[in-house]
N, C-alpha and C positions, 0 to 999 in steps of 0.2 A: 538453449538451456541457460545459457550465460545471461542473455538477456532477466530470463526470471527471475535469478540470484540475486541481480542488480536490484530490480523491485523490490523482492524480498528485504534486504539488506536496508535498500531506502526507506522502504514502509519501517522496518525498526527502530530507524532513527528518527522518524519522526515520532514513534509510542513514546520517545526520549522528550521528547518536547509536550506532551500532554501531563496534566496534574498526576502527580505519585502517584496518589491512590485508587488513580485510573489503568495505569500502565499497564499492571497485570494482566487484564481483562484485555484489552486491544493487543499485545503483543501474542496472544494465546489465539486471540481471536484471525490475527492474520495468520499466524502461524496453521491454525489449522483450516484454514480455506485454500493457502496457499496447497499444503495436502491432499485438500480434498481436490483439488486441479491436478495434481502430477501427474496425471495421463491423460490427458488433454487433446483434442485433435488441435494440431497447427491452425486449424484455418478460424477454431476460436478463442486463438488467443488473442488477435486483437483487442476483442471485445472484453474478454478476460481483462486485457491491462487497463481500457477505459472504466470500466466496473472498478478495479483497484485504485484507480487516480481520482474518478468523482465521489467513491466510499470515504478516501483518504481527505479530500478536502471537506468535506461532510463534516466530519470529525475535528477537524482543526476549526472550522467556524464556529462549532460545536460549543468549543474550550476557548474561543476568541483568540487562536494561535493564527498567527500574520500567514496570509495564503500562501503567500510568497518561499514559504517553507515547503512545500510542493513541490516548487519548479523544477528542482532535478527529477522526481517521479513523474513527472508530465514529460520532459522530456525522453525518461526511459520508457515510457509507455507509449511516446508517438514515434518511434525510430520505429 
């Protein structure tokens, strides 16, 4: 569970780095997938967090925000 929070948390600050008037919409938007996962079997969350790290950079190339903003969410995602 801890692990998730960390994404969670992550994926936040990065909506902090997308255009204002985008934010709303992507912080709602994780927020409620994150959600719709909370009962999740263990064995796919893996896949779960890869799905979260290549949506997340998706988004930042998106907004031409530097990938490199990621890197801690790739790293909570590949642990």
């Amino acid at each position: 569970m801890e692990r998730v929070l960390r994404a969670y948390g992550e994926m936040l600050r990065l909506v902090r780095r997308l255009p204002k008037e985008t934010r709303p919409y992507y912080s709602k938007y994780a927020r409620e997938n994150f959600v719709n996962y909370r009962e999740v079997d263990s064995n796919d969350l893996d896949e779960l967090f890869n799905r979260a790290y290549t949506h997340a950079s998706w988004v930042l190339n998106k907004y031409s925000v530097d990938q490199s903003a990621a890197d801690k969410l790739k790293e909570i995602c590949n642990n």
